[in-house]
N, C-alpha and C positions, 0 to 999 in steps of 0.2 A: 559230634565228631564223626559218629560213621555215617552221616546225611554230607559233611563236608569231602572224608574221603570217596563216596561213589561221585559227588559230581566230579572231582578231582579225578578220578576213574576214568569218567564218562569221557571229560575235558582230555584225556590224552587220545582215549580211541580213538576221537574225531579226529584226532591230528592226525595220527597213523593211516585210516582210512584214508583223508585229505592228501596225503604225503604218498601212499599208494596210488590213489587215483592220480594226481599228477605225472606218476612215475610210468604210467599204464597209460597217459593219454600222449606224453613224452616218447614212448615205444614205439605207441601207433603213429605217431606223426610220423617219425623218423624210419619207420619202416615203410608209410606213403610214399615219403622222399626220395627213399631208395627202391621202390617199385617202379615208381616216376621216372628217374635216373635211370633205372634198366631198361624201361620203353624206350625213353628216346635214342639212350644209344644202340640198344638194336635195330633203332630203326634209321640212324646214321651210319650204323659201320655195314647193314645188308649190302650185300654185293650180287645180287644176283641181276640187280640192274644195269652192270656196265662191268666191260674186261679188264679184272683185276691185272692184267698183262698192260694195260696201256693208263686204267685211272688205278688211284685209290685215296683215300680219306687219310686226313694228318691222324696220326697215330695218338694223339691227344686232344682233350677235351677243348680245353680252352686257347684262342685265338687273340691277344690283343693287339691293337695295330694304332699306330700314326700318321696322319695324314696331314699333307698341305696341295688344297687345292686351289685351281684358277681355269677361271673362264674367262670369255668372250663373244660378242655378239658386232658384227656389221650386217646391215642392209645396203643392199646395189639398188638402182634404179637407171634403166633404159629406156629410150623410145621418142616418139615426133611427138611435136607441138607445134601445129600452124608451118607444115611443112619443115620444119627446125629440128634437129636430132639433138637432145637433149642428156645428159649421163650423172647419176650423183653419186656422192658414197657418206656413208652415216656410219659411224661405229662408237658402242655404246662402253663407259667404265669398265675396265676390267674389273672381276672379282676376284679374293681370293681370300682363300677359309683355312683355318689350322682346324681339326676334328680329331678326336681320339674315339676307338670304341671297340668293345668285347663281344667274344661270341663263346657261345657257350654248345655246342654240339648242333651247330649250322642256326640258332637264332642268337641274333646279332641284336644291338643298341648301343647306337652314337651319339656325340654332343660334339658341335663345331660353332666358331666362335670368329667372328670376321672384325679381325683387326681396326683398317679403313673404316666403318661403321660405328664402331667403339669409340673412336677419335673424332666421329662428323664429319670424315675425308668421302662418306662414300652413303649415296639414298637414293639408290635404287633397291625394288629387292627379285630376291630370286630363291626359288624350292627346288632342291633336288632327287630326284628319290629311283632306289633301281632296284631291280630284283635279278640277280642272275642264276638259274634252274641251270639242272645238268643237261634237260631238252626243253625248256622254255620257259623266256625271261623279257626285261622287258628296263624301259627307260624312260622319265616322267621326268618334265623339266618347264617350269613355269616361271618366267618373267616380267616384273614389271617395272620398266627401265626408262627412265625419263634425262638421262645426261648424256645425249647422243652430240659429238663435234662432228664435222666432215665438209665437204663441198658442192659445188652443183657447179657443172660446164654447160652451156647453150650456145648454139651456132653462132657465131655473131658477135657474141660478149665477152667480158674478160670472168675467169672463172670466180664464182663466188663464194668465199668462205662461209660455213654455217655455224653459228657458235651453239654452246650450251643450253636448252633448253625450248628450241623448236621443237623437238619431235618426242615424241611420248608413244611406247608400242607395250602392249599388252602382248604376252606369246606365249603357245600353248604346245610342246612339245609330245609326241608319244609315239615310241618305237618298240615295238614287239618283232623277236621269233622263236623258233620255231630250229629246230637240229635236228636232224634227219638221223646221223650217225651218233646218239649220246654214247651207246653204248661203247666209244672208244676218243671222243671226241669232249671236252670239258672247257665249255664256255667259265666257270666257275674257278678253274685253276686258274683263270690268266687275272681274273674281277675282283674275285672275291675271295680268292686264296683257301675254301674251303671244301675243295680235292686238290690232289696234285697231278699233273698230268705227268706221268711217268714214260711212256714213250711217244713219237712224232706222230696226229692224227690230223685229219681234216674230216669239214662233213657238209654237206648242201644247207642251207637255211632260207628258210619260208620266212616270210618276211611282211611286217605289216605296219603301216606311218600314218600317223594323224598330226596335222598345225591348225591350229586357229591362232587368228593375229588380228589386233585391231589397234591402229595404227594415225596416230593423229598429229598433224606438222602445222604449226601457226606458225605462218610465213605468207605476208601480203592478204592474199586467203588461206581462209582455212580448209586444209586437206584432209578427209578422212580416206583409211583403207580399210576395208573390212575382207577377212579371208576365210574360206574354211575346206580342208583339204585333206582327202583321205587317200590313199595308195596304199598297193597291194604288187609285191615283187620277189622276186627271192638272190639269195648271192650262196656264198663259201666262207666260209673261215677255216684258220688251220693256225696249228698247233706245232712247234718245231723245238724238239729238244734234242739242242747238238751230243751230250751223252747220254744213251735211254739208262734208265734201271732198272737192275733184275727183275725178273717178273715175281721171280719166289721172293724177293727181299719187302718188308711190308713196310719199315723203318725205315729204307734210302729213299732220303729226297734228291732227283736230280739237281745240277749245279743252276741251268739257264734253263729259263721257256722264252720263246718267241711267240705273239700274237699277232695277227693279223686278218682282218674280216671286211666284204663289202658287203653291203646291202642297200641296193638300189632297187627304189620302189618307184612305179609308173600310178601317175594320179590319175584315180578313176569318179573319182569324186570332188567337183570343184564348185563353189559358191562363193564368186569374188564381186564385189563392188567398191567402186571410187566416187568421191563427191572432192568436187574445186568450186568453194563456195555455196554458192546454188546450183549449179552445174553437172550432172551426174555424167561420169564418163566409162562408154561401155566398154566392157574386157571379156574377151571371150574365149576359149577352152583354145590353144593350140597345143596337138600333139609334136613331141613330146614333152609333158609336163612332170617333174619327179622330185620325188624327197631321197636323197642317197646318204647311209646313215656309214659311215667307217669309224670301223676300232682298230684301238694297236696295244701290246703295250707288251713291255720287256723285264722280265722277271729273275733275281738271283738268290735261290734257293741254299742255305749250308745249317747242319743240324737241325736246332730247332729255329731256328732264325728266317728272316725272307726279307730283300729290299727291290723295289720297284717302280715303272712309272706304268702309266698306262693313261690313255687319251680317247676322247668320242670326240668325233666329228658329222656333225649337220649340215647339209647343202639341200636348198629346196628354188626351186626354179620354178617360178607362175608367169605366163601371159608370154607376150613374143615381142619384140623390138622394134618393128614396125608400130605397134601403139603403145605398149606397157610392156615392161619387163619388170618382175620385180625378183632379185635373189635373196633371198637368205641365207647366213653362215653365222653356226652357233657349234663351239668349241668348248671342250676342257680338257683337260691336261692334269693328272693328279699322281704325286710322287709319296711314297710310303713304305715301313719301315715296321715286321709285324714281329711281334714273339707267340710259340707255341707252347704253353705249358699244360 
């Protein structure tokens, strides 16, 4: 009996220990968590980097938002053929995406979900991805789009319809800058709703564009384009809130922001070639050649609430009309609807 009561003894201590230890490893964890928790938001709500008179950080943690986005892509084509002035236009499915996602003190995670696709309506594909910084961000947009409709005019002829599945382009988007004035100027307010811009700023922006494209049309022969293009340029953006707010109030959101930015880059780096069949046809650097990147986009802030549109646009211009011209134009358009808890 007393050999049964020690192990009986023994058999509870462990528990107790086990029950303690858990409870001690329970503590520790949870006081990691909230050591963790206090870095990050001190290192979200510091202000010593920009004037708390013109930006400042939502007064809350957490950020959720909905989204419905659409794009779009055409290619132009200009230029002589056997003395003949030649002109076509290609434009690729629209897309367009429903995405929801959380931010948790300036890190974010999405999930978007393309209708058209879901159904077999839509097979092309395409990545989108951005970073918007308070001085430096950046835009990443990679397609590969093969349902291009459109036409082709030539001297001489009647114009020719081009249906579905000639042309297949590969396209490699990347737009970087650079804000000169962050400290009152907030690319992130108008993008990415994660400061507020509290009164009207602008600021100079440096500016930086990368495309590659490669580009293949079976039609009679077969056409390859091969592109690779880098520019370096700078613009403006600005910032327009028709009522500012208090500079001492840390909690008032204003009612409207207005965005609007250019950035026009001059290509300084260009590697283009054409093949029509066996045929290679030369294209050669004419100034000026540019990739010009425009945002916009119009915001209406009330409590904890925000609803919105906001748009990027792509224009990129290679080679010159006398032999090759080719343009690119590559859009989106995204309207969205966030809560701040």
């Amino acid at each position: 009996m007393k050999v049964m009561r020690l192990l009986r003894y023994l058999h509870l201590s462990v528990m107790a220990l086990a029950i303690v230890d858990v409870a001690v490893a329970q503590s520790n964890g949870y006081a990691k968590i909230q050591k963790l928790d206090s870095v990050l938001a001190a290192r979200y709500y510091r202000q010593d980097s920009f004037d708390t008179a013109y930006i400042m950080r939502p007064a809350t943690k957490w950020t959720f938002t909905a989204r419905m986005n659409v794009s779009g892509t055409k290619i132009k084509t200009e230029g002589m053929a056997d003395d003949q002035h030649f002109k076509s236009e290609m434009e690729a499915n629209r897309k367009a995406t429903l995405s929801v996602g959380v931010s948790y003190l300036g890190f974010s995670l999405s999930a978007a979900i393309n209708p058209a696709k879901m159904l077999g309506k839509y097979h092309d594909y395409e990545l989108n991805f951005n970073s918007y910084g308070k001085r430096f961000g950046f835009d990443v947009t990679y397609q590969d789009a093969k349902n291009f409709t459109g036409w082709h005019d030539h001297d001489g002829m009647e114009r020719i319809e081009l249906p579905d599945g000639l042309l297949k382009v590969k396209t490699l988007n990347v737009n970087v800058y650079y804000a000169f004035n962050s400290r009152r100027f907030s690319y992130p307010a108008a993008f990415s709703q994660s400061y507020i811009q509290k009164r009207s700023a602008g600021s100079f922006l440096l500016a930086a564009s990368g495309q590659g494209q490669h580009a293949t049309l079976d039609w009679e022969k077969e056409m390859q384009l091969k592109m690779t293009n880098i520019g370096i340029g700078a613009g403006y953006g600005y910032n327009y809130v028709p009522i500012p707010a208090k500079a001492s109030t840390r909690s008032l959101t204003p009612g409207w922001l207005l965005h609007i930015s250019a950035l026009p880059t001059f290509i300084v780096y260009s590697n283009t070639s054409m093949t029509f069949g066996d045929t290679r046809v030369p294209l050669h650097y004419h100034f000026p050649e540019v990739i010009i990147t425009g945002r916009g986009a119009v915001i209406r802030q009330w409590n904890n609430k925000f609803l919105g549109l906001s748009m990027v646009f792509n224009f990129t211009n290679i080679g010159h009309q006398e032999n090759l011209a080719v343009h690119n134009i590559k859009w989106q358009v995204r309207t969205f609807f966030g809560l701040r808890l």
